[in-house]
N, C-alpha and C positions, 0 to 999 in steps of 0.2 A: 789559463783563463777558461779555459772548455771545461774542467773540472768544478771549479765555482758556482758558473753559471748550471751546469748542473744538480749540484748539492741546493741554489738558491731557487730552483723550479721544483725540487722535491720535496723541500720544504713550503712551499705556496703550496703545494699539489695534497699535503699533508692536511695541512691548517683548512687551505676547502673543505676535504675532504669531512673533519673532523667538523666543522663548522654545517656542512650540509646533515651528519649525523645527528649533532645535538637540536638541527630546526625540525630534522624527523619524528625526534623522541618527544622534543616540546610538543610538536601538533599530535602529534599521537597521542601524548597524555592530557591536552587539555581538549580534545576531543573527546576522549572516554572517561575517564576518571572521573571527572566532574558531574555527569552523567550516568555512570555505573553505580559511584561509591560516595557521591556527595564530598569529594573532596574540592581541592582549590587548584586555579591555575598554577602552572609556574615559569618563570622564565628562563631566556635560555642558557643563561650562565647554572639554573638548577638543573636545568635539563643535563647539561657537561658535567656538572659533578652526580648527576642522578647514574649515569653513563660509566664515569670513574669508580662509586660505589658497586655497581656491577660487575664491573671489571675486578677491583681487589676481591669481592666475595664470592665468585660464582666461577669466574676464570680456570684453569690449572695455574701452579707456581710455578714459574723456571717455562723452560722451551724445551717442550715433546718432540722427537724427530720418529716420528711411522714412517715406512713406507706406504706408499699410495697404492704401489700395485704389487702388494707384498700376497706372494701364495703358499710359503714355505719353502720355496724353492732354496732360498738361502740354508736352512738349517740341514734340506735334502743333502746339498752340496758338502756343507760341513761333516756333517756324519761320514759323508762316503769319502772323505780326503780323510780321514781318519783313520789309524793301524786299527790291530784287535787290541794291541794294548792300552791303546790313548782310550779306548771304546770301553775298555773294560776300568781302567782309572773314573773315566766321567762316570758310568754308572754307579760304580764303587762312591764317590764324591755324591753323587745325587739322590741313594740309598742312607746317607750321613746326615747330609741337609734335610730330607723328608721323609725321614725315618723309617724307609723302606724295610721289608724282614727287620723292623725291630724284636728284641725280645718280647714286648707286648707284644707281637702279631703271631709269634712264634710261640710261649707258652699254650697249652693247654691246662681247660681248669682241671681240679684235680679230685679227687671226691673225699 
């Protein structure tokens, strides 16, 4: 019951939320727009899909995981848990991928 009641307060707490958003964008745009650009009110059912159209075109696709308090300490750690041969592998592998000492870098021209 305690699970329920939970899922059914996060979802109110959602639908607020989302409903306080779309009266924000409404007054915000029929505040200025009208005003700025000689455009027209709109309500707030436009206002939600004004919101929605933002979201599919401007968003990132998928779910990005960053660290928040990333300083490179991870990659530090990795490196140094690393033999000379795994070390020498990865470089080898990352000289492949990004063409490091390719023969174009390596040629000289010639007369």
């Amino acid at each position: 019951m305690k699970r329920g009641s939970w899922i059914l307060k996060m979802v109110l707490l959602g639908a607020i939320a989302l409903g306080v958003l779309g009266l924000l964008t409404q007054l915000l745009w029929n505040w200025l727009v009208p005003i700025l650009f000689g455009g027209t009110m709109i309500t707030i059912w436009q206002a939600l899909g004004l919101l929605l159209l933002s979201k599919i075109l401007l968003w990132p696709i998928g779910k990005r995981h960053y660290r928040s308090s990333y300083n490179g300490s991870y990659w530090r750690e990795r490196w140094g848990g690393m033999t000379e041969e795994e070390k020498t592998q990865f470089r080898n592998k990352m000289k492949e991928k990004c063409r490091w000492g390719s023969s174009f870098q390596q040629t000289k021209p010639t007369d």
